[in-house]
Biopython code that builds the backbone (N, CA, C, O; Angstrom):
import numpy as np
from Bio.PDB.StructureBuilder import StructureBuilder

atoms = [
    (1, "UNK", "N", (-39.031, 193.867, -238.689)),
    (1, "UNK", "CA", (-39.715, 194.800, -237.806)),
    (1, "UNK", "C", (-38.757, 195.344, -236.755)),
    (1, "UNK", "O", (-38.999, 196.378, -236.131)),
    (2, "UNK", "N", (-37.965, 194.814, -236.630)),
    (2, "UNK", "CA", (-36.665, 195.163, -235.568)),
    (2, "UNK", "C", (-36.173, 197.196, -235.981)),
    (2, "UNK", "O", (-36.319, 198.256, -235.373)),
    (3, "UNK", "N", (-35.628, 196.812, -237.209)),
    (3, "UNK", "CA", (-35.136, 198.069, -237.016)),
    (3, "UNK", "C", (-35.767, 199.379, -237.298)),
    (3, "UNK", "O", (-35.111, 200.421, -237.318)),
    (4, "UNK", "N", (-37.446, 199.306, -237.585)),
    (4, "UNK", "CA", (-38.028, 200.007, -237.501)),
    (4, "UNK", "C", (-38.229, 200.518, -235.787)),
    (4, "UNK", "O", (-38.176, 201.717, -235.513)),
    (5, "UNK", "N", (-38.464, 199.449, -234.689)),
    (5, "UNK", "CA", (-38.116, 200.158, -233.984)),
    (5, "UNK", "C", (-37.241, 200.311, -233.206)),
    (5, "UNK", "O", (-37.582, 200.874, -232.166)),
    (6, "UNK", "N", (-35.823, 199.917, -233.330)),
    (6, "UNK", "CA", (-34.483, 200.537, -233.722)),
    (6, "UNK", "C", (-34.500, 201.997, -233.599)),
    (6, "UNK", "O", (-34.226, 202.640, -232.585)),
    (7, "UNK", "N", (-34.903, 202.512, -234.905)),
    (7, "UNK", "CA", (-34.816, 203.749, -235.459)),
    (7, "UNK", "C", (-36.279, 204.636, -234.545)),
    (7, "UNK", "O", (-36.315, 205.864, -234.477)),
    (8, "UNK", "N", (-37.327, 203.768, -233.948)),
    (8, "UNK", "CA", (-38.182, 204.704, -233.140)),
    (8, "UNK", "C", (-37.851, 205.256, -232.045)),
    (8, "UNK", "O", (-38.292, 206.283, -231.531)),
    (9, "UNK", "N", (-36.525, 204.069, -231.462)),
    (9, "UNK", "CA", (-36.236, 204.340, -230.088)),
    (9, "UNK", "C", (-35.053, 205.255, -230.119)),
    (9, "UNK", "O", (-34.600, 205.775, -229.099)),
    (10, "UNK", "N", (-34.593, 205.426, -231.252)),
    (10, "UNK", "CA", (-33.510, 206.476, -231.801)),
    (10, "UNK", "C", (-34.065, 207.591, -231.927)),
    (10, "UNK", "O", (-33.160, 208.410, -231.771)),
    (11, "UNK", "N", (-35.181, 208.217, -232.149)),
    (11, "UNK", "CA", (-35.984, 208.948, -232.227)),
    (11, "UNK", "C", (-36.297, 209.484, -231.005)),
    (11, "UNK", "O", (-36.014, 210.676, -230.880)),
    (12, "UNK", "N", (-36.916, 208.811, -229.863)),
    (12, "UNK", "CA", (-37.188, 209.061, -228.930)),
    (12, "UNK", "C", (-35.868, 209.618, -227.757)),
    (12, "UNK", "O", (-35.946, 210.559, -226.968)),
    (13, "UNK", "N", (-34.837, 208.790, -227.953)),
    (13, "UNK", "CA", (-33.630, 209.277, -227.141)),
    (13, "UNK", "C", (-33.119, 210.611, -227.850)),
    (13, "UNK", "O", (-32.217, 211.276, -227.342)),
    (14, "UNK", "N", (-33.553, 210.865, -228.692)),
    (14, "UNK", "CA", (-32.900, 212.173, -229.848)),
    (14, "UNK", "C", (-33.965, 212.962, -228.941)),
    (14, "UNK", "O", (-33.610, 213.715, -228.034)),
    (15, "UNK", "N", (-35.130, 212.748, -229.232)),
    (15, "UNK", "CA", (-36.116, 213.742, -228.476)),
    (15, "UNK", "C", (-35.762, 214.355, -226.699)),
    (15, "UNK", "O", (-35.949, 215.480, -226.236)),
    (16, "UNK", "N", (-35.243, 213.206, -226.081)),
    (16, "UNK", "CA", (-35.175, 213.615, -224.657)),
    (16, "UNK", "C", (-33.358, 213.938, -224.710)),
    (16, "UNK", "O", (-32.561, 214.367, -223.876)),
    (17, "UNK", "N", (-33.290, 213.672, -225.540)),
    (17, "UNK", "CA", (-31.598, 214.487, -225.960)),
    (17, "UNK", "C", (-31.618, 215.946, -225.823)),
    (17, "UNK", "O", (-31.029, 216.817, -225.183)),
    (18, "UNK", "N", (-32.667, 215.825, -226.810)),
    (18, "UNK", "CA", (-33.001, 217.796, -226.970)),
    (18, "UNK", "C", (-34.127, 218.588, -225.882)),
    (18, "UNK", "O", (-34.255, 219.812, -225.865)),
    (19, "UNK", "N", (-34.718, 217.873, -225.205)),
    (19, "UNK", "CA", (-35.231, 218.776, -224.080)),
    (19, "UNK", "C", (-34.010, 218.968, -223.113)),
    (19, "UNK", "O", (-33.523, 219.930, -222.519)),
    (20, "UNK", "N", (-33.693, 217.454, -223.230)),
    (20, "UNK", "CA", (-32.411, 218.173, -222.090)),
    (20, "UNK", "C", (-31.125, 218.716, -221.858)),
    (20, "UNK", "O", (-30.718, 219.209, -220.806)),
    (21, "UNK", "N", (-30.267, 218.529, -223.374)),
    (21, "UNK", "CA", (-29.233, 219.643, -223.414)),
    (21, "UNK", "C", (-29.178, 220.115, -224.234)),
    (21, "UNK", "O", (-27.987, 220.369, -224.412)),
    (22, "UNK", "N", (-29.953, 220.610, -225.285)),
    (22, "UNK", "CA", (-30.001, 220.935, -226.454)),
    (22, "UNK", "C", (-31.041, 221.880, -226.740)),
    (22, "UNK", "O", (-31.628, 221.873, -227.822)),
    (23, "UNK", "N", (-31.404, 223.029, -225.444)),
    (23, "UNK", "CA", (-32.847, 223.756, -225.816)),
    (23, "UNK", "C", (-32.175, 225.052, -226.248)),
    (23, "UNK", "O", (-31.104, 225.658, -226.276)),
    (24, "UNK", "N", (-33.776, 225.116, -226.645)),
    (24, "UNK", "CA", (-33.275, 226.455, -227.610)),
    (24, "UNK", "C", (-33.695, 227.570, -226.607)),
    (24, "UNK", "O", (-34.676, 227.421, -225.878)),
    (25, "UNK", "N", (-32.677, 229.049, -226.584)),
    (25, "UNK", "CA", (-32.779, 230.111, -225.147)),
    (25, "UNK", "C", (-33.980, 230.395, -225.623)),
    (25, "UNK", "O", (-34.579, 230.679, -224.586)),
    (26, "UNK", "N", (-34.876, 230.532, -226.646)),
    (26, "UNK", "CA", (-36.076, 231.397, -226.994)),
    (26, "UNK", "C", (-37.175, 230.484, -226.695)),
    (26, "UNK", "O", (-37.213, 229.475, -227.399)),
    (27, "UNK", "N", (-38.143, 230.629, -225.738)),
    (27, "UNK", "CA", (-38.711, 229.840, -225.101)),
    (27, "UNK", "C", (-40.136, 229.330, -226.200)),
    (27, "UNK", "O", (-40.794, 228.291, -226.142)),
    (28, "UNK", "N", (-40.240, 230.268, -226.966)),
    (28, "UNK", "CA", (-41.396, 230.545, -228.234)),
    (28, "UNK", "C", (-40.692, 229.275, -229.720)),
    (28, "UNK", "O", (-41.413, 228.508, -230.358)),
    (29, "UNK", "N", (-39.797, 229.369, -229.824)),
    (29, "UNK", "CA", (-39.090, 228.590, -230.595)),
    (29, "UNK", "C", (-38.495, 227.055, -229.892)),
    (29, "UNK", "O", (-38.236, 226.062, -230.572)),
    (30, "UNK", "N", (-38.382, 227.124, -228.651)),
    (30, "UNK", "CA", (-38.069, 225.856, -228.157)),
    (30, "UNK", "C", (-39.415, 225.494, -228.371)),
    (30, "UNK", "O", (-39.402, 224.653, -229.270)),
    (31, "UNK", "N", (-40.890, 225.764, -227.893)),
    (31, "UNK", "CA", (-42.087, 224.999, -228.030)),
    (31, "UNK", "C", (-42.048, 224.819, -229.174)),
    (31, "UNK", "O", (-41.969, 223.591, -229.204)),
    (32, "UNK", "N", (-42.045, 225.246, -230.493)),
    (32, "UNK", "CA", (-42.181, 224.894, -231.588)),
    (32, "UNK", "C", (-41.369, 224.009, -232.210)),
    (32, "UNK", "O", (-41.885, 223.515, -233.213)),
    (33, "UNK", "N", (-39.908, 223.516, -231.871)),
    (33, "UNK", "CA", (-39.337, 222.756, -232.022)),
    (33, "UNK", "C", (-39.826, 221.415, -231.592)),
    (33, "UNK", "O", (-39.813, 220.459, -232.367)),
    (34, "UNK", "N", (-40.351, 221.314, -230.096)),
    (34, "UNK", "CA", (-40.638, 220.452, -229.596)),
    (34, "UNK", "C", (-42.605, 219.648, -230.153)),
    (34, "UNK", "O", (-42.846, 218.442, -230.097)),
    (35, "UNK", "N", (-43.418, 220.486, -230.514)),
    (35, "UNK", "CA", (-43.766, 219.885, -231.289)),
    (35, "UNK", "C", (-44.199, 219.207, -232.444)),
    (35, "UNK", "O", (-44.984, 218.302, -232.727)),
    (36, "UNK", "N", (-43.303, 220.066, -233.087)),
    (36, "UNK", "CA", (-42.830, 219.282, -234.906)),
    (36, "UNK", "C", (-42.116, 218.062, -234.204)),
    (36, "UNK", "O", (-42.496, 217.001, -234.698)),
    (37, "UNK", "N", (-41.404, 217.945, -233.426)),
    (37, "UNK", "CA", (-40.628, 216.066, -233.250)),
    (37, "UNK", "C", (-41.361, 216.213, -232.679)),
    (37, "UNK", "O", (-41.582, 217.374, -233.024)),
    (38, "UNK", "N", (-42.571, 215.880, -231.469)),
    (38, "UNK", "CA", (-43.539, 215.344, -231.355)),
    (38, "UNK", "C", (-44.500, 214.698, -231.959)),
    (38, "UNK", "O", (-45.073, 213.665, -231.612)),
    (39, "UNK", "N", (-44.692, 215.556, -233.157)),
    (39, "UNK", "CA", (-45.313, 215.273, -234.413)),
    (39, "UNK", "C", (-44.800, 214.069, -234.715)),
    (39, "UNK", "O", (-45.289, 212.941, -234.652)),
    (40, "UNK", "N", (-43.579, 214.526, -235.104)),
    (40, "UNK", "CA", (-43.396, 213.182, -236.290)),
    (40, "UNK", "C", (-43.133, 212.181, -235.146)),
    (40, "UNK", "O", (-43.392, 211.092, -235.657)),
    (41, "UNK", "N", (-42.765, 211.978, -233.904)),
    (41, "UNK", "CA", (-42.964, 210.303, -233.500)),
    (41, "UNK", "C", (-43.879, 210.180, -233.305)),
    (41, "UNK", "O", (-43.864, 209.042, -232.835)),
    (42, "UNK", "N", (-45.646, 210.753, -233.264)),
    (42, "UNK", "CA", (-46.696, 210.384, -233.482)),
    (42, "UNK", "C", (-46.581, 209.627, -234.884)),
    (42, "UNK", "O", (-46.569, 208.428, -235.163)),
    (43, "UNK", "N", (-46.501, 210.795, -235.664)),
    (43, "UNK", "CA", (-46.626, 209.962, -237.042)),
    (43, "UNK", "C", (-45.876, 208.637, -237.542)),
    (43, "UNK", "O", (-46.465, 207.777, -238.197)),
    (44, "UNK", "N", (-44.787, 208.563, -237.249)),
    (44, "UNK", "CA", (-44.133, 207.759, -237.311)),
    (44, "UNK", "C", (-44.050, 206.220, -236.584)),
    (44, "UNK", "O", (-43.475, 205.231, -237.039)),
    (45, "UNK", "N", (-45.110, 206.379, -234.802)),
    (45, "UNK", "CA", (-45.582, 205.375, -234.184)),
    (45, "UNK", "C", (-47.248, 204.928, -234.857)),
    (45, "UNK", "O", (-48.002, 204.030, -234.480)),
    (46, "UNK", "N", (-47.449, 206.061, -236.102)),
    (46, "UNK", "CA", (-48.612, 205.600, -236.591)),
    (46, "UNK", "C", (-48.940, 204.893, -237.957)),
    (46, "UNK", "O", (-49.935, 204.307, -238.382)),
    (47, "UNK", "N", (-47.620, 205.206, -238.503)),
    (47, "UNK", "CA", (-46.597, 204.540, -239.457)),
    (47, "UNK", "C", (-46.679, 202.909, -239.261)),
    (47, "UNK", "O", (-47.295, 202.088, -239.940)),
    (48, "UNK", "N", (-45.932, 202.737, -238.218)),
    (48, "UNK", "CA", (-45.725, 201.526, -237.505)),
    (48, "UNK", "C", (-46.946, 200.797, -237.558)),
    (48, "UNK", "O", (-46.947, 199.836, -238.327)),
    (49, "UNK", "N", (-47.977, 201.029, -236.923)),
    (49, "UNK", "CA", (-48.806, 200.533, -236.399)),
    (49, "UNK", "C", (-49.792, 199.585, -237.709)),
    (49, "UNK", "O", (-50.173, 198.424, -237.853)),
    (50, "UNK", "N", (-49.921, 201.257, -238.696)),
    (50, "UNK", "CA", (-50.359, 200.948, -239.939)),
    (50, "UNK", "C", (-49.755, 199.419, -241.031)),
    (50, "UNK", "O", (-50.498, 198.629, -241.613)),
    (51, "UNK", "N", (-48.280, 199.406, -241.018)),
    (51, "UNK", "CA", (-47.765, 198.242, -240.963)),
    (51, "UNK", "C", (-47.634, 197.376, -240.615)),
    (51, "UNK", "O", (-47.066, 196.499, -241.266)),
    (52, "UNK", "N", (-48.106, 197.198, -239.393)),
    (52, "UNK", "CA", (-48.439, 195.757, -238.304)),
    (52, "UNK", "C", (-49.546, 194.939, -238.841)),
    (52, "UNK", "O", (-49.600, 193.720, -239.001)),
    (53, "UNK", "N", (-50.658, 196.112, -239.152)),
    (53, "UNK", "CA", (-52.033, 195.856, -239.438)),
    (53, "UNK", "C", (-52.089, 195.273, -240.269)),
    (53, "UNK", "O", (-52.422, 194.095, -240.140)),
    (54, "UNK", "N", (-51.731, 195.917, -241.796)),
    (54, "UNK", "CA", (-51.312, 195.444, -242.678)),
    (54, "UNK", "C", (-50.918, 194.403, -242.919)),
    (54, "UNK", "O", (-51.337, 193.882, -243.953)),
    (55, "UNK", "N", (-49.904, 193.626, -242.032)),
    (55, "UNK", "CA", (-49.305, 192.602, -242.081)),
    (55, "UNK", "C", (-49.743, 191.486, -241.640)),
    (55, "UNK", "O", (-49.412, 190.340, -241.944)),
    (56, "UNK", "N", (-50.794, 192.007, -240.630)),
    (56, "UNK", "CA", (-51.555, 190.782, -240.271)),
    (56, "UNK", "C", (-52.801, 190.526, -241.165)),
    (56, "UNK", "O", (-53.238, 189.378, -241.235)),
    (57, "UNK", "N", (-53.352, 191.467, -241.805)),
    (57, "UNK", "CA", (-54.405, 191.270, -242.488)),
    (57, "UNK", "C", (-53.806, 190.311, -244.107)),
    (57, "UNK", "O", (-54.419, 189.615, -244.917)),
    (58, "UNK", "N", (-52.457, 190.703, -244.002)),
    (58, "UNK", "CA", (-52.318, 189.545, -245.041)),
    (58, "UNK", "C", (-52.161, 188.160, -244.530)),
    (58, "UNK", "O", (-52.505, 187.186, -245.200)),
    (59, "UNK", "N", (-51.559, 188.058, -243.154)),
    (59, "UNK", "CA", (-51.340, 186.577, -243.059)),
    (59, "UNK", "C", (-52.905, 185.925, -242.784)),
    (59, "UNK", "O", (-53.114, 184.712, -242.767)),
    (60, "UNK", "N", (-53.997, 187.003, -242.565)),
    (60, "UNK", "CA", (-55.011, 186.186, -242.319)),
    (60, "UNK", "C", (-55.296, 186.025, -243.576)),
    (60, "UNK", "O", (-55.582, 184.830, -243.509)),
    (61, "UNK", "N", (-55.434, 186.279, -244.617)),
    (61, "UNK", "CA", (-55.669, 185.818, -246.139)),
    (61, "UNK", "C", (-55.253, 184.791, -246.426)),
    (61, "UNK", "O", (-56.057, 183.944, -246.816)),
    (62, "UNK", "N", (-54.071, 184.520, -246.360)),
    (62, "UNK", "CA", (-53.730, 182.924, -246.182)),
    (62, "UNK", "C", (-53.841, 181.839, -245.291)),
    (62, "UNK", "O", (-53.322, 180.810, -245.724)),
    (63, "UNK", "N", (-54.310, 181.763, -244.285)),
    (63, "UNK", "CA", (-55.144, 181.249, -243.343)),
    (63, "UNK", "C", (-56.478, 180.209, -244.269)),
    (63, "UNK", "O", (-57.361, 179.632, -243.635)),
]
sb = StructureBuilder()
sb.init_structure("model")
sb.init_model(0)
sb.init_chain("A")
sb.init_seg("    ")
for serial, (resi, resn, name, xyz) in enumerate(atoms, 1):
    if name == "N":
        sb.init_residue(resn, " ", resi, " ")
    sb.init_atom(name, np.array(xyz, "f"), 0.0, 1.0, " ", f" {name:<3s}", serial, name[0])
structure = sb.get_structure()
């Protein structure tokens, strides 16, 4: 489970990477950039989550 979020918090510093030196001059295209990667670290913290669940619902089976 580590380097899943590893790679979330890599995600997230990529994200505040690009609001802050990396915007785009077209203010219509910077919003749209910003929430497609918004998107996906939703999806991707929902990813996660889905796998946690998962994981516990098996260890309670063996219980």
């Amino acid at each position: 489970m580590k380097t899943p979020l590893i790679l979330y918090g890599l995600l997230i510093l990529g994200f505040i990477a690009y609001q802050l030196f990396f915007r785009h001059p077209e203010p219509r295209i910077h919003e749209a950039i910003s929430i497609l990667y918004t998107s996906v670290l939703f999806l991707y913290i929902g990813f996660l989550a889905y796998r946690v669940l998962k994981g516990l619902k098996k260890r309670q089976q063996y219980k």
